[in-house]
C-alpha positions in Angstrom: 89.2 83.3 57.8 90.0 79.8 57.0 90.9 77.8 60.2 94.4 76.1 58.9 95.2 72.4 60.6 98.5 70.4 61.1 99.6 69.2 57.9 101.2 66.5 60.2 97.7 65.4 60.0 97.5 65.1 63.8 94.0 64.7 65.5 92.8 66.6 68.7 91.8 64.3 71.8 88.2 64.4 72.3 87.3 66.4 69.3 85.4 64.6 66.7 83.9 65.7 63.3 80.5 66.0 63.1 79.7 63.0 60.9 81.6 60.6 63.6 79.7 57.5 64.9 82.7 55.5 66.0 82.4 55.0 70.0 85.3 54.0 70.5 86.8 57.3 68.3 88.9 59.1 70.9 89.1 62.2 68.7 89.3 62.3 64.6 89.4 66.4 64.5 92.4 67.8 62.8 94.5 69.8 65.2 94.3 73.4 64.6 98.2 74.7 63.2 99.6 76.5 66.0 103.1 77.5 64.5 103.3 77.5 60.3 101.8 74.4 59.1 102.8 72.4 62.6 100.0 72.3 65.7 101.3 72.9 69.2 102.1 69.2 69.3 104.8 69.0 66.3 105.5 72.3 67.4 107.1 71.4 70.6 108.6 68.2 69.1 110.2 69.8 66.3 112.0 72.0 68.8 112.6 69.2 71.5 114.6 66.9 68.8 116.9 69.7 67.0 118.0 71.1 70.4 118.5 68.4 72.3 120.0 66.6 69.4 123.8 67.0 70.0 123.7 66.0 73.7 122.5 62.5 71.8 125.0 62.1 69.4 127.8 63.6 71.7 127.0 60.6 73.8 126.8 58.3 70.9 130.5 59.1 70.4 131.9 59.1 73.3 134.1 57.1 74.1 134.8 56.9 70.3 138.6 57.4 69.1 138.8 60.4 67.2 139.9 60.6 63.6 143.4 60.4 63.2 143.3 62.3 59.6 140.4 63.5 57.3 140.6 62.3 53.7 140.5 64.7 50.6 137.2 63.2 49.5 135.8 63.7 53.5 135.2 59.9 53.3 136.4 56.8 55.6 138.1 57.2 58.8 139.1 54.8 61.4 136.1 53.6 64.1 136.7 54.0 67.8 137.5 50.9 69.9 136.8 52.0 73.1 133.4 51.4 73.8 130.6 48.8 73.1 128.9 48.2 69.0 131.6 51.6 68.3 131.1 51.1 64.2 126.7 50.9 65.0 127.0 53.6 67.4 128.9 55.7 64.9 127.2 55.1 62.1 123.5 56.3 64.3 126.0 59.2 65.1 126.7 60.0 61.6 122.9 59.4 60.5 121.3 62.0 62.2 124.1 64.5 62.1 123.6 64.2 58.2 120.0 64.4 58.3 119.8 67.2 60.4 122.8 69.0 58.5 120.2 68.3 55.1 117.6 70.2 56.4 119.7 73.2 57.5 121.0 73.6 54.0 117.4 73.0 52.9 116.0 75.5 55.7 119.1 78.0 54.3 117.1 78.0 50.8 113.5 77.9 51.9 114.5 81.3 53.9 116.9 83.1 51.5 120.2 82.5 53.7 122.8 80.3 53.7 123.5 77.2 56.1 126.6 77.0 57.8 128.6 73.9 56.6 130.5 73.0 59.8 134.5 71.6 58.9 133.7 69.0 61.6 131.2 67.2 59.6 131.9 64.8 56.6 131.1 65.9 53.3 130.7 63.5 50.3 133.5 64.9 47.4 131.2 67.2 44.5 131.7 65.6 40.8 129.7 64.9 37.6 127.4 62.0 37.2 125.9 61.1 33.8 122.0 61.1 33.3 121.3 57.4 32.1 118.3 58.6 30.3 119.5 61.5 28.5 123.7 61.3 28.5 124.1 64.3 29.9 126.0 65.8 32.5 124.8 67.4 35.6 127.1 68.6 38.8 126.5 66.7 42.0 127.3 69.3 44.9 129.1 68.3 48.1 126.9 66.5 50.4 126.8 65.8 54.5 127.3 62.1 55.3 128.1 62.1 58.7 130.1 63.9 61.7 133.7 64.3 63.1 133.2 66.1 66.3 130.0 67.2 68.3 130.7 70.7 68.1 129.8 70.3 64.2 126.3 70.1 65.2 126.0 72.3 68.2 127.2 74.7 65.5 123.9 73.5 62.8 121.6 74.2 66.2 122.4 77.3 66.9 122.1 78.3 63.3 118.8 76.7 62.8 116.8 77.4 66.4 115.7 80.9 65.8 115.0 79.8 62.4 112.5 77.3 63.3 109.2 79.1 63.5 109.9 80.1 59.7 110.7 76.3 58.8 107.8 75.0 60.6 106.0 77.1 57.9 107.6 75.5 55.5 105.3 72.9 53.3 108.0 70.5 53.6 108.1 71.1 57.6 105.9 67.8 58.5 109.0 65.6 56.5 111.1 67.2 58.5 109.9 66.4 61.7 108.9 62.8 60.9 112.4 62.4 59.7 114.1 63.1 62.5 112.3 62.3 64.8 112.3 58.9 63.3 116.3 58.9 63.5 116.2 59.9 67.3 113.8 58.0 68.5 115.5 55.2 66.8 119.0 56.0 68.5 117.5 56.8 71.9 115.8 53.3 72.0 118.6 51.4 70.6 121.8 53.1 72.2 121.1 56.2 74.2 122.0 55.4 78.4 120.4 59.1 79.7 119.7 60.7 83.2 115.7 60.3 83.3 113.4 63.2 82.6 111.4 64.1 85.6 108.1 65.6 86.7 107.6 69.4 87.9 105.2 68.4 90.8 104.4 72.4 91.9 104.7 74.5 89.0 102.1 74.5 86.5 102.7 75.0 82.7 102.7 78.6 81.5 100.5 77.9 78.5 97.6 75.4 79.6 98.1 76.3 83.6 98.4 72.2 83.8 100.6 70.4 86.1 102.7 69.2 83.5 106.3 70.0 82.5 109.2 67.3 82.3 112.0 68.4 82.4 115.0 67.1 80.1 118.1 67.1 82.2 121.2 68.8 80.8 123.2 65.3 79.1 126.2 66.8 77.9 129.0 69.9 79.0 127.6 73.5 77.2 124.2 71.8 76.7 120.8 73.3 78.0 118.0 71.8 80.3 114.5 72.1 78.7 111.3 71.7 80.1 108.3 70.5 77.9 104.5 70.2 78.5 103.8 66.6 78.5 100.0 67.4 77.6 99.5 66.5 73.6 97.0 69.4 73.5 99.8 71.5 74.3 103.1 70.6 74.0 104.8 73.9 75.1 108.5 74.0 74.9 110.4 76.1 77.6 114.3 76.8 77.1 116.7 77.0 79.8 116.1 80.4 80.5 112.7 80.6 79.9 112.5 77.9 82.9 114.5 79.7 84.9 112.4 82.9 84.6 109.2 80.6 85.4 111.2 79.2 88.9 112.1 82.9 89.7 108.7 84.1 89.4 107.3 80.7 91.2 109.3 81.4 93.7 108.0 85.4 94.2 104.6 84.6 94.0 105.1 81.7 96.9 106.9 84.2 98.9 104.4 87.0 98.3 101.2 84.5 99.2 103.1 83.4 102.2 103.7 86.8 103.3 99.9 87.8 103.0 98.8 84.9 105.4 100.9 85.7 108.1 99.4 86.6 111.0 99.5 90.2 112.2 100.6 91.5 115.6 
């Protein structure tokens, strides 16, 4: 059976090919796919930037004015005033609620279902453009170009989460990762003011038994706290409640060992 890698074109730590003579290599081995065409690393990435995305761009609007009216084309709007760069943190905002929108209606086709199309986004107006080359004329469908209120793309995340291991078998899955991963990264650097992850110090992780889950703190009302193996090798993505089952169960095996070293009578 032919042993598939990351199309990402990651590399394992430590792992070298058997033609490497670089000392100073710290691992030139493709990482083994773990999930579709994505190894553990992507894997856990591609799930850690769609869900935690609107908690970022929720905070990149608030304080934003909302739209007093929505235009028949879904076009301009007036920005907020209220808070600090509101046009820049708006347009961020608007950035990676389109991108991410994109890739839902592209995910919707890949599968064989359709993509919700939230009312809350902004939508470019569908018309006819005329080929320069060949003079003729094609339809140009509505597009997503950026986002009225959060809920738009809690709405997208909820679609597209239990659709992901089927994306990230997508060829085009990689694209989609570096994409927007690009676009959060970006916004997080440049605007994002967050409660810092933290370190699990006494629970190990459920897939590589290391002592390493962060966990992402829960950034905006409705949203979800995630834990995530901070090992590259790993990567391991844990959901609210999939951490909550791991504390409960912690928490009974600690009372249990407890139990069996206490002295008798």
């Amino acid at each position: 059976m032919l042993n598939r890698v990351c199309s990402s074109g990651c590399t394992s730590p430590g792992e070298h090919l058997p033609d490497c003579q670089d000392d100073s290599c710290r691992g030139c081995a493709p990482s083994s796919a773990y999930v579709g065409v994505l190894c553990a690393r992507c894997w856990g990435r591609l799930q850690a930037v769609v869900r935690t995305m609107p908690a970022l761009v929720d905070e990149l609007m608030s304080g934003d004015d909302a739209p007093s009216a929505i235009s028949s084309s879904g076009g301009g709007r007036p920005p907020g005033s209220s808070s600090l760069y509101p046009q820049q943190r708006r347009a961020a905002a608007d950035e990676l609620a389109a991108a991410l929108a994109s890739w839902c209606i592209q995910a919707g086709e890949h599968i064989g279902v359709e993509a919700p199309r939230p009312s809350g986004l902004w939508w470019s107006a569908p018309g006819r453009k005329i080929d320069p080359e060949t003079g003729e004329a094609y339809l140009v469908e509505a597009e997503p170009v950026g986002i009225r209120v959060p809920v738009a793309l809690t709405e997208l995340v909820r679609w597209i989460d239990p659709l992901l291991d089927r994306v990230a078998a997508a060829p085009w899955a990689p694209e989609m990762l570096a994409d927007l991963a690009r676009l959060d990264a970006g916004a997080r650097a440049r605007w994002a003011v967050e409660e810092p992850e933290r370190r699990v110090q006494d629970i190990a992780c459920p897939s590589c038994n290391a002592y390493s889950l962060v966990v992402t703190p829960v950034r905006v009302v409705g949203g979800q706290e995630q834990v995530t193996c901070s090992r590259i090798s790993c990567g391991r993505v844990l959901s609210s409640q999939d951490w909550e089952r791991l504390r409960a169960w912690s928490i009974l095996v600690a009372r249990m060992s407890a139990r069996t070293e206490e002295p008798s009578a």
